[in-house]
PAZAPA-4460 file (N, C-alpha, C; in steps of 0.05 Angstrom, whole numbers, plus 32768, in hexadecimal, padded with zeros to 4 digits):
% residues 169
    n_x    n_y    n_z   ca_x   ca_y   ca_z    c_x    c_y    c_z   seq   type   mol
   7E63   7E34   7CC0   7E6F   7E1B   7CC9   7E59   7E0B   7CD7     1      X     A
   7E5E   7DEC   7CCD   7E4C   7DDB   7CDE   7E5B   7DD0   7CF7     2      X     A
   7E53   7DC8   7D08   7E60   7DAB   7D16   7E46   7D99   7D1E     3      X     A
   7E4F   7D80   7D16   7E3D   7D69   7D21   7E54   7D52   7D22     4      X     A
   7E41   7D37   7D29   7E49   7D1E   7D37   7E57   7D1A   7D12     5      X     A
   7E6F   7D05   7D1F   7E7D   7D04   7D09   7E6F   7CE6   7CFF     6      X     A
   7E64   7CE3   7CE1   7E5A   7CCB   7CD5   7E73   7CB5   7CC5     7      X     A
   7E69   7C9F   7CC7   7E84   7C88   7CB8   7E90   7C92   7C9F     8      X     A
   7E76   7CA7   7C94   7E7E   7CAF   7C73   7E8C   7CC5   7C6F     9      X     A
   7E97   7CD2   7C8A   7EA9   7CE9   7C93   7EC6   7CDB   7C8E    10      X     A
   7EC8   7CBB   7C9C   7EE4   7CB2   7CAF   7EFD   7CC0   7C96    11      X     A
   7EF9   7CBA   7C75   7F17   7CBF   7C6B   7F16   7CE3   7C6B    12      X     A
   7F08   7CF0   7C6F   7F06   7D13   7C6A   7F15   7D11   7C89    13      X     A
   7F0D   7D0A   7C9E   7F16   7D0C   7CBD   7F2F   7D03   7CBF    14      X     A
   7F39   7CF1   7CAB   7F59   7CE0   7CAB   7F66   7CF6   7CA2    15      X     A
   7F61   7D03   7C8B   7F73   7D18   7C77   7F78   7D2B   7C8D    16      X     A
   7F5F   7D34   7C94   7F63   7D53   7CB0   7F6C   7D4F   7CC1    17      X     A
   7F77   7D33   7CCD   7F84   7D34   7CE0   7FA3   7D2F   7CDC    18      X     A
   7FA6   7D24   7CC8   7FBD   7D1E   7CBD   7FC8   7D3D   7CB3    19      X     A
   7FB9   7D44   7CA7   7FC1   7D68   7C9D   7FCB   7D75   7CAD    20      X     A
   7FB0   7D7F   7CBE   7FBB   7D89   7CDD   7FD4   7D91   7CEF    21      X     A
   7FD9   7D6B   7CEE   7FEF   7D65   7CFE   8011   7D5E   7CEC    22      X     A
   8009   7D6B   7CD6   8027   7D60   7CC6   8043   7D73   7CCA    23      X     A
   8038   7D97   7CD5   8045   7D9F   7CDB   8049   7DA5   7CF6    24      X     A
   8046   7D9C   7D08   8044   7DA1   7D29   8059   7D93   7D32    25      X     A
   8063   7DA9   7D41   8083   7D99   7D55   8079   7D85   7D66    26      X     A
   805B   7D86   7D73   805A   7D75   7D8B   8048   7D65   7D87    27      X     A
   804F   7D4E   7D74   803C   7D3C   7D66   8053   7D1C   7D54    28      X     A
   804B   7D05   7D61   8055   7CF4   7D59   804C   7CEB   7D3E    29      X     A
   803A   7CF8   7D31   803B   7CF6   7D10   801C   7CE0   7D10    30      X     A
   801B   7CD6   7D1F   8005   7CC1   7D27   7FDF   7CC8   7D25    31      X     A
   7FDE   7CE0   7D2D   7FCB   7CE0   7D3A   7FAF   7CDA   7D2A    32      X     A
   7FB4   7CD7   7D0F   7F9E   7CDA   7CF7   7F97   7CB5   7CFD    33      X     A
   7FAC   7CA5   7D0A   7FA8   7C8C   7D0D   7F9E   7C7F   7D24    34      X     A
   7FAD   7C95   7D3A   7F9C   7C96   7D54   7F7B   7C94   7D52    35      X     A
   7F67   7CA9   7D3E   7F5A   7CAC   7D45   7F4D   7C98   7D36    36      X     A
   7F59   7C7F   7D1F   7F50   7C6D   7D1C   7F4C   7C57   7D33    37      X     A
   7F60   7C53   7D40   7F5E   7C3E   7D5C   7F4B   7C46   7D69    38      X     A
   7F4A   7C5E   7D70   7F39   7C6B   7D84   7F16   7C65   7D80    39      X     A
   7F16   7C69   7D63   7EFA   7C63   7D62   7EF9   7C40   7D5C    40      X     A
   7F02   7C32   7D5F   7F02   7C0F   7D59   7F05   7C06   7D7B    41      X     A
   7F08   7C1E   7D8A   7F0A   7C14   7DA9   7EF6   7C1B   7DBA    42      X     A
   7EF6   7C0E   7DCE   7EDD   7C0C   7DE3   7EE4   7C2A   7DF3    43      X     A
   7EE9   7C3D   7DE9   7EEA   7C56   7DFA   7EDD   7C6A   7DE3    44      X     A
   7ED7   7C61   7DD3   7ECE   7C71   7DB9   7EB0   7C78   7DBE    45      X     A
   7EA3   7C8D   7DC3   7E8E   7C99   7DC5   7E8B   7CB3   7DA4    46      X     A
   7E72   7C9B   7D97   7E6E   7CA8   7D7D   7E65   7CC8   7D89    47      X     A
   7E53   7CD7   7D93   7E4E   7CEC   7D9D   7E5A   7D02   7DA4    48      X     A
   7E79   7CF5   7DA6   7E8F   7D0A   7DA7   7EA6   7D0D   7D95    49      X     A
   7EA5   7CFD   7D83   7EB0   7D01   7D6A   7EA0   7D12   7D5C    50      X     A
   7EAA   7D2A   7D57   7EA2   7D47   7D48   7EAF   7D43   7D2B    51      X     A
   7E9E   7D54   7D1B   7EAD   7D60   7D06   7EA1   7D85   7CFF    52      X     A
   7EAC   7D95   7CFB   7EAA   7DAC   7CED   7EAA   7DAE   7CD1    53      X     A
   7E95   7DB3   7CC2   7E94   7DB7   7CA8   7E8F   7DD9   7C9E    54      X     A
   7EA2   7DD7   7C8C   7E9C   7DF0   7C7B   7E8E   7DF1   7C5D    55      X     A
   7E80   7DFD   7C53   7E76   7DF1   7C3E   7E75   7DD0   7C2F    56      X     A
   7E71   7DBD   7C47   7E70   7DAA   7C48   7E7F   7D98   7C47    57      X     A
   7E9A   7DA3   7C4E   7EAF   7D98   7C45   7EB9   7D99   7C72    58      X     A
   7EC4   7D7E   7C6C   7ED5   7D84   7C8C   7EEE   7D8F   7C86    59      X     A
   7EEA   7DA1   7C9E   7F02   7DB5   7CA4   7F0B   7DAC   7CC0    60      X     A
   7F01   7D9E   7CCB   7F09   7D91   7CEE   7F05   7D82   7CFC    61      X     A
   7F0A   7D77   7D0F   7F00   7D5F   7D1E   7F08   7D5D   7D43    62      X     A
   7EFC   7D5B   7D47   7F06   7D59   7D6C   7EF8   7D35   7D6F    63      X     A
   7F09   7D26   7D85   7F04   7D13   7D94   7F07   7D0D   7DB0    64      X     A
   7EEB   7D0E   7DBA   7EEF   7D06   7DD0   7EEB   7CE9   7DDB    65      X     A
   7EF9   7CD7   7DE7   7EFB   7CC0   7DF9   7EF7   7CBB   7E14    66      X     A
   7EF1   7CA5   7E18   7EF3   7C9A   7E3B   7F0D   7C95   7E3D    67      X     A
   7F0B   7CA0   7E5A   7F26   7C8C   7E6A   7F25   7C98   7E86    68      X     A
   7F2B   7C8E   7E91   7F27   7C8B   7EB6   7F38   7C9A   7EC3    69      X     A
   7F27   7CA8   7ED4   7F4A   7CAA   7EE6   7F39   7C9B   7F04    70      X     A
   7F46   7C93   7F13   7F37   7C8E   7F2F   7F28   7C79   7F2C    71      X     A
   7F20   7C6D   7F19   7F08   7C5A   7F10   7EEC   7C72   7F09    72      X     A
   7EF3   7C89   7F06   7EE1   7C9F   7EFA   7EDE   7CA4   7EDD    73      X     A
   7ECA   7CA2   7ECB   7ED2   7CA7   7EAB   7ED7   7CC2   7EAC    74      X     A
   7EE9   7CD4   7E9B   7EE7   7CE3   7E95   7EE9   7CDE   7E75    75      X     A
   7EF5   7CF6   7E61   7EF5   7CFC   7E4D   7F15   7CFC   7E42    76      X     A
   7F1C   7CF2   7E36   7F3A   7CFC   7E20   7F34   7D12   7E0C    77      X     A
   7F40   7D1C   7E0E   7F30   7D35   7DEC   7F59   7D35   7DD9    78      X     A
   7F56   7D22   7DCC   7F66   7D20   7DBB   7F55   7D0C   7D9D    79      X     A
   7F64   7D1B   7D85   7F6D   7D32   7D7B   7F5D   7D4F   7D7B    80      X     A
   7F61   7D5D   7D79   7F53   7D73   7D72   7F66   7D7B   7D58    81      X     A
   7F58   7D7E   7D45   7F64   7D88   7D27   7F4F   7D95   7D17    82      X     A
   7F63   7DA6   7D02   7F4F   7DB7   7CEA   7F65   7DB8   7CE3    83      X     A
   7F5A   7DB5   7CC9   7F6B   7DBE   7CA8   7F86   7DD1   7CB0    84      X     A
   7F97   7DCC   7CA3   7FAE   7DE9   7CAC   7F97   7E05   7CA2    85      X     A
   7F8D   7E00   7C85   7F83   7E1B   7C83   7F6F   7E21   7C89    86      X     A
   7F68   7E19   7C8E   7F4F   7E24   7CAF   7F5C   7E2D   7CC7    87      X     A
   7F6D   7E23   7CCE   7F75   7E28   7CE8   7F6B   7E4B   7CF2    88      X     A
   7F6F   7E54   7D0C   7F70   7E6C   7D11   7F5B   7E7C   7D0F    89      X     A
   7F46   7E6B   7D0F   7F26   7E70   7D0F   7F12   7E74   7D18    90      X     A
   7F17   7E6C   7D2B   7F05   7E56   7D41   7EF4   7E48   7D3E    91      X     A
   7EFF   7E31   7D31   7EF1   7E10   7D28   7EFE   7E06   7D43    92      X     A
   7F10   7E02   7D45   7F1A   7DF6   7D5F   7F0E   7DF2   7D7C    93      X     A
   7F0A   7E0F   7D7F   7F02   7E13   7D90   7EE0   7E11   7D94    94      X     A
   7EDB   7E13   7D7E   7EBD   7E0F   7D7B   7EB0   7DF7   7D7B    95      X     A
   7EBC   7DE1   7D78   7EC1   7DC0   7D75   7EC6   7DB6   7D99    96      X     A
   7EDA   7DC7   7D9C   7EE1   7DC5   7DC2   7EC5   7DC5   7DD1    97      X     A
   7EB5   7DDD   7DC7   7EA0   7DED   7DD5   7E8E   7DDD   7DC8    98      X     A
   7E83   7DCD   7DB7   7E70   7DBA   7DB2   7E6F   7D9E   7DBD    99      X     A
   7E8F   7D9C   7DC3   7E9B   7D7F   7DD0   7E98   7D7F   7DEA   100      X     A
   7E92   7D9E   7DF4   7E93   7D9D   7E12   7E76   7D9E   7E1C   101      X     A
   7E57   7DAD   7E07   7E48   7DA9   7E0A   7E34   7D83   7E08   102      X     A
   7E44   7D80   7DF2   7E3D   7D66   7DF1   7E43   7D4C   7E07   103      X     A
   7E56   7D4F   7E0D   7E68   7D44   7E2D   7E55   7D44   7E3D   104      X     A
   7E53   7D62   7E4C   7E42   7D5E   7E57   7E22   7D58   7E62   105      X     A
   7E1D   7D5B   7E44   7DFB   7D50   7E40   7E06   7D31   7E4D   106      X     A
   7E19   7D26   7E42   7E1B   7D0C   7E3C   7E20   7D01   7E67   107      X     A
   7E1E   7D10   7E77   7E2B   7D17   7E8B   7E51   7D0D   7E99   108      X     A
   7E53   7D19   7E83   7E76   7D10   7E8C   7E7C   7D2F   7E9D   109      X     A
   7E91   7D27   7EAF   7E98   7D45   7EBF   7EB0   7D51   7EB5   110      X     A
   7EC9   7D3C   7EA9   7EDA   7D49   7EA9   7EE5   7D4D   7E8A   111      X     A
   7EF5   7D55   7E80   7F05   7D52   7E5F   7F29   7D54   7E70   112      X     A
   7F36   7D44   7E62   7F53   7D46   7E6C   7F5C   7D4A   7E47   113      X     A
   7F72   7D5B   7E47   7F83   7D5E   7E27   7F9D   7D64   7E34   114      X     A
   7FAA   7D52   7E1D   7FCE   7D5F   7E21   7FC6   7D6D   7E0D   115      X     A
   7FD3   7D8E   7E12   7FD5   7D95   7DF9   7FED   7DB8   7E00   116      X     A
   7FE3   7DCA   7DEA   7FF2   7DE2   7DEA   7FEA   7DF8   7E0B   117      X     A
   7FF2   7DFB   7E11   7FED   7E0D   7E28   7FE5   7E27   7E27   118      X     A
   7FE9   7E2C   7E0C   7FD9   7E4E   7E05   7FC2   7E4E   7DF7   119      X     A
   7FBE   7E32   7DEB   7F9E   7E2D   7DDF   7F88   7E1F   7DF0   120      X     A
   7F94   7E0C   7DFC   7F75   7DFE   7E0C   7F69   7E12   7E21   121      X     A
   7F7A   7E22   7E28   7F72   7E34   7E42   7F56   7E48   7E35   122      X     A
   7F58   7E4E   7E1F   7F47   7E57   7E0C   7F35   7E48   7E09   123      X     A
   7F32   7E2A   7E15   7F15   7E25   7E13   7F0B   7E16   7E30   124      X     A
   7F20   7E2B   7E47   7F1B   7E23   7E60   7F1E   7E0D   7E6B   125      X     A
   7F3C   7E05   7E62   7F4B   7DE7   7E6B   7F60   7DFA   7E7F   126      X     A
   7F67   7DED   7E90   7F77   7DF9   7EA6   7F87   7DDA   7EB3   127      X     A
   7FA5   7DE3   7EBD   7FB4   7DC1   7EC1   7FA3   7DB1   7ECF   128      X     A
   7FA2   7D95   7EC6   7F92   7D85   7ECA   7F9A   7D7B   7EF5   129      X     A
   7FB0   7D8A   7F03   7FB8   7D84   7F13   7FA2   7D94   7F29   130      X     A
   7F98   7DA7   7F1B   7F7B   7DAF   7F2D   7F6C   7DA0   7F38   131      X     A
   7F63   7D90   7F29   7F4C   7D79   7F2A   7F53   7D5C   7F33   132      X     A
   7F73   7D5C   7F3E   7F81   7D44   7F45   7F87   7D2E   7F2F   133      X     A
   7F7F   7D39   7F18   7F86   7D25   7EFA   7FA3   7D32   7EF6   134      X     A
   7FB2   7D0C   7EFA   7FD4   7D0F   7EF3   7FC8   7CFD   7ED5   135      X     A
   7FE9   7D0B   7EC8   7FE9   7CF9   7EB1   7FFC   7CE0   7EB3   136      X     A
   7FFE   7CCF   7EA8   8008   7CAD   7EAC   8029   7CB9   7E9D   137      X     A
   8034   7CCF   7E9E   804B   7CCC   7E84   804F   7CF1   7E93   138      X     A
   806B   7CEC   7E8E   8077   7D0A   7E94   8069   7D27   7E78   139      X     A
   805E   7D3A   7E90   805A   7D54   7E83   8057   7D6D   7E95   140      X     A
   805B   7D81   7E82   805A   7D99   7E94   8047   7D9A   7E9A   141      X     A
   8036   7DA6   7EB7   8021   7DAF   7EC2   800C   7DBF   7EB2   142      X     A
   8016   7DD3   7E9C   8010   7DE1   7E83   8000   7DD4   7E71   143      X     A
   800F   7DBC   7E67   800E   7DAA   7E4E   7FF2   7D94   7E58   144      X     A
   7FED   7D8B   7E6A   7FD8   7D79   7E78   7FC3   7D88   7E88   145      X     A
   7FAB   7D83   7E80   7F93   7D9D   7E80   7F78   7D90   7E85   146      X     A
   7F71   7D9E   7E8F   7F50   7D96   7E90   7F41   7DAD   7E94   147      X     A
   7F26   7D9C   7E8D   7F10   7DB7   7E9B   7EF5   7D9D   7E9F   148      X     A
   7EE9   7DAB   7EB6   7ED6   7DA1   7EC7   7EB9   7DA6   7EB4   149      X     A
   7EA9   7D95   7EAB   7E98   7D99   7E9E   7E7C   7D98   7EAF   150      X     A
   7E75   7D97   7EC0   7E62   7D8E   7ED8   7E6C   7DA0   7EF2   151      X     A
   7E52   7DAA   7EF8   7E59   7DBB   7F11   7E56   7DA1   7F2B   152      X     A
   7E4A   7D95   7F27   7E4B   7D7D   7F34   7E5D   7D64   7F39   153      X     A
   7E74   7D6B   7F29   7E89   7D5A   7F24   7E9C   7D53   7F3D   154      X     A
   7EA5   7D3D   7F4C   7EB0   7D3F   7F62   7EC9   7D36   7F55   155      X     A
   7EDE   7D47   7F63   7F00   7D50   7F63   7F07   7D31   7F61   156      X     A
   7F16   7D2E   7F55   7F22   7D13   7F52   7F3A   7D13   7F54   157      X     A
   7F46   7CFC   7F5A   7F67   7CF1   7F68   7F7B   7CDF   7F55   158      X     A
   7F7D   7CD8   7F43   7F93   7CCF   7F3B   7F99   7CD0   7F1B   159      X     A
   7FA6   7CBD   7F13   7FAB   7CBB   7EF5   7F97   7CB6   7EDF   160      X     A
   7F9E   7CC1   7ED1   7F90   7CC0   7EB3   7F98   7CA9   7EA3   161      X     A
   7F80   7C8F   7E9F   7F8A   7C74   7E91   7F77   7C7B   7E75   162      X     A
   7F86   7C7C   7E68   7F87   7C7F   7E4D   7F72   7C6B   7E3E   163      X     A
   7F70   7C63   7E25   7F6D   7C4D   7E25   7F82   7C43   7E07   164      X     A
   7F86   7C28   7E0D   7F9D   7C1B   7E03   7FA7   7C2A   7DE2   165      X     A
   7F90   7C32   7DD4   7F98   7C41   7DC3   7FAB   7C52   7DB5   166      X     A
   7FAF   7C5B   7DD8   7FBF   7C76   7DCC   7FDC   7C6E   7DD1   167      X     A
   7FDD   7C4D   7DE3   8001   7C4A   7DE4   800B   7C59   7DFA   168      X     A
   7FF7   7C52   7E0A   800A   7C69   7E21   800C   7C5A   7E33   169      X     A
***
């Protein structure tokens, strides 16, 4: 398996895998393959953290990470994270996480915030984002809203997570 920076001549292989991905998941507004079109046409779009995973040259995955503030602090969004249904259960996922998190922080960002599953992000050392004083703008379980500190130098921060207009929140 490869991962590198995702190229323009990727974007419809990255539309299919996210759309694939997400077609059978209970906790998914059906959207997200469109999301990550807005996302990259918006001013929070950092090409460097749009990943892709390839398998014999073919994409099997994609992670995105974004700006958005909390405090007037940038941190990171890390939505979508996707792979193929038949890839899943691999660790492409997680391996995309762990390249997203090295690249972050070259880039010097401190924090990553994800809504997501509560028995997978902990697996790549996301823990409730209520540690770090990042609330989310929208009702969720403590579980479901996550972060992890990418910078040992990172100072604790205080309030909400502003999205950016993208995602409709």
């Amino acid at each position: 398996m490869e991962i590198r920076q995702e190229r323009q001549e990727d974007y419809k292989a990255v539309y299919r895998v996210v759309r694939e991905a997400f077609a059978d998941t209970q906790h998914s507004d059906g959207d997200e393959h469109n999301l990550v079109v807005r996302l990259r046409e918006s001013g929070s779009f950092i090409p460097e953290l749009s990943l892709v995973a390839l398998e014999e040259n073919q994409v099997v995955g994609h992670i995105l990470f974004t700006k958005a503030l909390v405090d007037h602090t940038a941190v990171l969004a890390l939505a979508p994270l996707s792979v193929m249904p038949q890839y899943q259960r691999r660790g492409i996922g997680l391996s995309l996480i762990k390249q997203g998190h090295a690249s972050a922080a070259r880039l010097g960002y401190g924090y990553s915030v994800v809504l997501g599953h509560e028995a997978y992000y902990p697996k790549a050392g996301y823990v409730p984002a209520s540690r770090y004083g990042i609330r989310a703008p929208f009702q969720v379980k403590d579980e479901n809203f996550m972060a992890i500190c990418l910078q040992k130098t990172a100072d604790r921060l205080n309030g909400v997570i502003q999205y950016d207009s993208a995602f409709g929140i």
